[in-house]
C-alpha positions in Angstrom: 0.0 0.0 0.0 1.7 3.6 -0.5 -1.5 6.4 0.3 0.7 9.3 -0.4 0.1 12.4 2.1 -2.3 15.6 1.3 -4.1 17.7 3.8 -3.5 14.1 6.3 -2.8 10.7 6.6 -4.7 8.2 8.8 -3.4 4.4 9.4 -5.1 1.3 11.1 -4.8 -1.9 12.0 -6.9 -4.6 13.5 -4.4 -7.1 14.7 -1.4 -9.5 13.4 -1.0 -13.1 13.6 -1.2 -16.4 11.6 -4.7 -16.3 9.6 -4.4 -18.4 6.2 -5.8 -17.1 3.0 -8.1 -20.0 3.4 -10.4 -18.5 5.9 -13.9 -18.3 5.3 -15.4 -15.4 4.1 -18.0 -15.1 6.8 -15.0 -15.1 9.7 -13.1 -12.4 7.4 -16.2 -10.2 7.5 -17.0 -8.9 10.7 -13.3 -7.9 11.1 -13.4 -5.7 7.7 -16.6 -4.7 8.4 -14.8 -2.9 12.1 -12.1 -1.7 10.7 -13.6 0.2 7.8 -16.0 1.5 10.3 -13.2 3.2 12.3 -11.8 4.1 8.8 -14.7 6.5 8.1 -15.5 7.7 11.4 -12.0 8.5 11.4 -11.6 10.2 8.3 -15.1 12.2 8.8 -13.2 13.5 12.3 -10.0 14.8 10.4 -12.5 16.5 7.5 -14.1 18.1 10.4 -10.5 19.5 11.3 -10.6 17.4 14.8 -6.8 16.8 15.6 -5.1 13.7 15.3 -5.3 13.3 18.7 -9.0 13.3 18.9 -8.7 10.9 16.5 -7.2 8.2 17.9 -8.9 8.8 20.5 -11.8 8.5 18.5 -10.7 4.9 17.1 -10.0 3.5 20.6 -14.0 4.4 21.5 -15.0 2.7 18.5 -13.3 -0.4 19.4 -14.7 -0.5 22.9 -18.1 -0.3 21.8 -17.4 -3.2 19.1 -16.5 -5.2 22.3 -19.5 -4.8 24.0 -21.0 -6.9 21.0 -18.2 -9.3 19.5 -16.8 -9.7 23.4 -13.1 -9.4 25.1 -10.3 -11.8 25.1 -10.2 -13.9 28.7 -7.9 -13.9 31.2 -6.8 -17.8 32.5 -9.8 -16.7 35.6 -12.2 -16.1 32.7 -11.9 -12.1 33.9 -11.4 -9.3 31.5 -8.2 -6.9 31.4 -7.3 -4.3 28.5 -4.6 -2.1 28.2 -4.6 1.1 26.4 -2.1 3.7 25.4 -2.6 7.5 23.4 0.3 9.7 22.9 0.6 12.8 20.6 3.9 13.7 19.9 6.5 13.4 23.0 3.4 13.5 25.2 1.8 10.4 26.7 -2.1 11.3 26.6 -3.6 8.3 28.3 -2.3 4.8 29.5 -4.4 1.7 30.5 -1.9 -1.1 32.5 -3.8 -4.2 32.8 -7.1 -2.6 33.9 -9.5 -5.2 34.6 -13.2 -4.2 33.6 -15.2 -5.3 37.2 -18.8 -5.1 35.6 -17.6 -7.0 32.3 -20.2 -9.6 31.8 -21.5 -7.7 28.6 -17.6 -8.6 27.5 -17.9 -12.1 27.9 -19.6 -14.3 25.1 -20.2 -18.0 24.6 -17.5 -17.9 22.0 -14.3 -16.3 24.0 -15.4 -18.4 26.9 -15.2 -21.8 24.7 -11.8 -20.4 23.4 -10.4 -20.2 27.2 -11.8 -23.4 27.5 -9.7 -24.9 24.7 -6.8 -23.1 25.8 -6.6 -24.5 29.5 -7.5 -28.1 27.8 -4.0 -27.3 25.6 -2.8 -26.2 29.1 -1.0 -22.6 26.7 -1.6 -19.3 26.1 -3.7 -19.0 22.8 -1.4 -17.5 20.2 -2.8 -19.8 17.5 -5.6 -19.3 15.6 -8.4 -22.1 16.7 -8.7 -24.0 12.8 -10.8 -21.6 10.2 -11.2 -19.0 12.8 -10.0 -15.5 13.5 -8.4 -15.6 16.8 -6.7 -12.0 16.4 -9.7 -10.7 18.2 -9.0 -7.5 20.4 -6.1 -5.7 19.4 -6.7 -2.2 17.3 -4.3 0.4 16.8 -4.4 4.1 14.7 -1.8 6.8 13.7 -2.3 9.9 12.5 -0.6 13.1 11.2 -2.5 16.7 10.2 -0.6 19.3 7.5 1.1 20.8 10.7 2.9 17.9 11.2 1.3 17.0 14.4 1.4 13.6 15.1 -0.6 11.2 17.3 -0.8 6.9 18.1 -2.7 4.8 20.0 -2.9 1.5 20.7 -5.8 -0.9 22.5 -6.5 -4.5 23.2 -7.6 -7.0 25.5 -4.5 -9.5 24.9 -4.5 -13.5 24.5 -6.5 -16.3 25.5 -5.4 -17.7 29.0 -3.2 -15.3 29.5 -2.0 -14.9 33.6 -3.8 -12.2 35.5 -2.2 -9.0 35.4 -0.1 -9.7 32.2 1.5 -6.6 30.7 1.7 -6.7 27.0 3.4 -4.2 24.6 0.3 -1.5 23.9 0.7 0.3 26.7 4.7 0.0 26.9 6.0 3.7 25.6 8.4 2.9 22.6 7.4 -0.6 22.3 3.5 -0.8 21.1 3.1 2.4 21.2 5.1 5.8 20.4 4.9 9.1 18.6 7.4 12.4 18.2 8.3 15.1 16.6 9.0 12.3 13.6 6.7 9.9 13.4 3.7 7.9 15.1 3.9 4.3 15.7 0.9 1.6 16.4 2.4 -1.7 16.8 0.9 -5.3 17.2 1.9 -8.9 17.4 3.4 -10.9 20.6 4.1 -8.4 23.4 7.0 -10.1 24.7 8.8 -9.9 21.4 7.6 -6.5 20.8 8.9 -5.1 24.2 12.1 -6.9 23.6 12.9 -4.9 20.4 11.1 -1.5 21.2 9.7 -1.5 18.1 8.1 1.3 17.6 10.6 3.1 19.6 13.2 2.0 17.3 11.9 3.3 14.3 11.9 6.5 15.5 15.6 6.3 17.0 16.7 5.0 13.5 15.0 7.8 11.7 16.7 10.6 13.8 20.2 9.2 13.9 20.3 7.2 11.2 18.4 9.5 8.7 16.3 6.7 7.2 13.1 7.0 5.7 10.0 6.1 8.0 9.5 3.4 5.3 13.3 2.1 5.0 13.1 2.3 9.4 9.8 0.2 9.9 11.0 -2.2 7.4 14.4 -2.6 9.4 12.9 -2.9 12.5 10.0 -5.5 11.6 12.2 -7.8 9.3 15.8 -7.7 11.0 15.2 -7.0 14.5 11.8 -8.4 15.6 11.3 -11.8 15.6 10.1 -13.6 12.3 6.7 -14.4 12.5 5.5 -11.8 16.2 5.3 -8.2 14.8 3.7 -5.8 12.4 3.3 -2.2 12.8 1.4 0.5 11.1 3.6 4.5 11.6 3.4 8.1 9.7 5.7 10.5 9.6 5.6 14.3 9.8 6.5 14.9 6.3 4.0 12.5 5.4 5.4 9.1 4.8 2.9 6.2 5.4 4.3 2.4 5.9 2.3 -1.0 7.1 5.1 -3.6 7.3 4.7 -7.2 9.2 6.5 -10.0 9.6 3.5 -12.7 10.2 1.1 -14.3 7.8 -1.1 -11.6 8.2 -2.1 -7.9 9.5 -5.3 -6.5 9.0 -4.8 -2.8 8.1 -6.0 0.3 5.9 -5.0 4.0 5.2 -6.7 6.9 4.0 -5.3 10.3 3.0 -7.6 13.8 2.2 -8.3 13.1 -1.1 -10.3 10.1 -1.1 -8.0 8.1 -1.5 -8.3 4.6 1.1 -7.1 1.3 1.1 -7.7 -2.1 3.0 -5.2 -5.3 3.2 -4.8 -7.8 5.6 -2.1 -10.7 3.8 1.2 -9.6 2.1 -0.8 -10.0 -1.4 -4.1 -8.6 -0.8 
């Protein structure tokens, strides 16, 4: 994808992980179906002149109301935790560590609970997809950069399956899920561990300032050489107006849209 910057630049993704091309269309759906949702809202919002901060913002609402209907990720004592991170610029906005929701039983469906059921019989975390299903099911994340150059990321998800009570991920680790500058913004998504162990998005904005890459040519770097193979994707903008989308899994939902109409939506390396 290459959306190429006018008035502004708006980037998503809906998760990263190991989806074949061979899923069914009616699992693919419903995830499409979100993420063009917080497409338009989004772009509508930056029309309107909001800032790219009430933007992402914006996106990280959208994605808690869609889990009040599709439900949350389950913690191994069938509780719910998110964790959430805004920043605009070199200013962190908002940050969610491992907040548990108390009155969550409008986050728990039939589904996520059989998933944490199958996960405890496998006795492992659930970082595989369950066969011709979309496991990748809470994880959203949204850059965005104005003609000023102002920048803005954020970052939001409810984890994996069975996952131990109080679990940090990457999302709301500054400089590893989640970052944004004076350079660029960074939304990154994948395994947390892995993620936090390379500062990913972090990274791509160190390479940028002393290396003098390109946002493109610094993302790429970081995802394919210093991440491990098959745990990260990332969706970043820069403040000149670069746009990049790299991943190094089978898949990574995502789309971009720019002033002039112009939008796209992926999710495998060919489509």
């Amino acid at each position: 994808m290459n959306c190429m910057m006018k008035l502004f630049e708006l980037s998503l993704h809906g998760g990263t992980g190991d989806i074949p091309l061979t899923l069914p269309l009616e699992r693919r759906q419903p995830r499409e179906a979100a993420l063009r949702c917080c497409l338009e809202i989004s772009v509508s919002a930056l029309k309107s002149n909001h800032s790219p901060l009430d933007v992402v913002e914006l996106v990280k609402t959208i994605r808690t109301s869609m889990l009040v209907e599709r439900g949350s990720i389950l913690t191994s004592n069938g509780t719910v935790e998110m964790e959430a991170c805004i920043t605009e610029g070199n200013k962190t906005v908002e940050l969610f560590l491992g907040v548990e929701i108390v009155n969550s039983s409008h986050f728990i469906t039939l589904e996520n609970t059989e998933r944490l059921k199958q996960a405890k019989e496998a006795n492992r975390v659930q970082k595989t997809p369950v066969p011709n299903e979309d496991s990748q099911l809470g994880t959203v994340g949204c850059v965005a950069v104005d003609s000023h150059g102002i920048l803005a990321a954020t970052t939001s998800t409810s984890g994996l399956v069975n996952k131990m009570v109080g679990r940090i991920g990457d999302t709301p680790v500054i400089g590893a899920g989640t970052f944004a500058n004076h350079l660029c913004a960074v939304s990154a998504t994948g395994k947390g561990e892995a993620i936090i162990c390379a500062t990913v998005a972090r990274e791509v904005a160190t390479l940028m300032e002393y290396k003098g890459l390109s946002l493109k040519n610094a993302a790429a770097y970081i995802v394919e050489e210093c991440a491990q193979k098959g745990t990260a994707g990332l969706v970043a903008v820069s403040a000149s107006g670069e746009m990049t989308m790299p991943f190094n899994t089978t898949d990574m939902f995502r789309a971009c849209a720019t002033e002039d109409g112009n939008t796209e939506v992926g999710r495998w390396h060919s489509v």
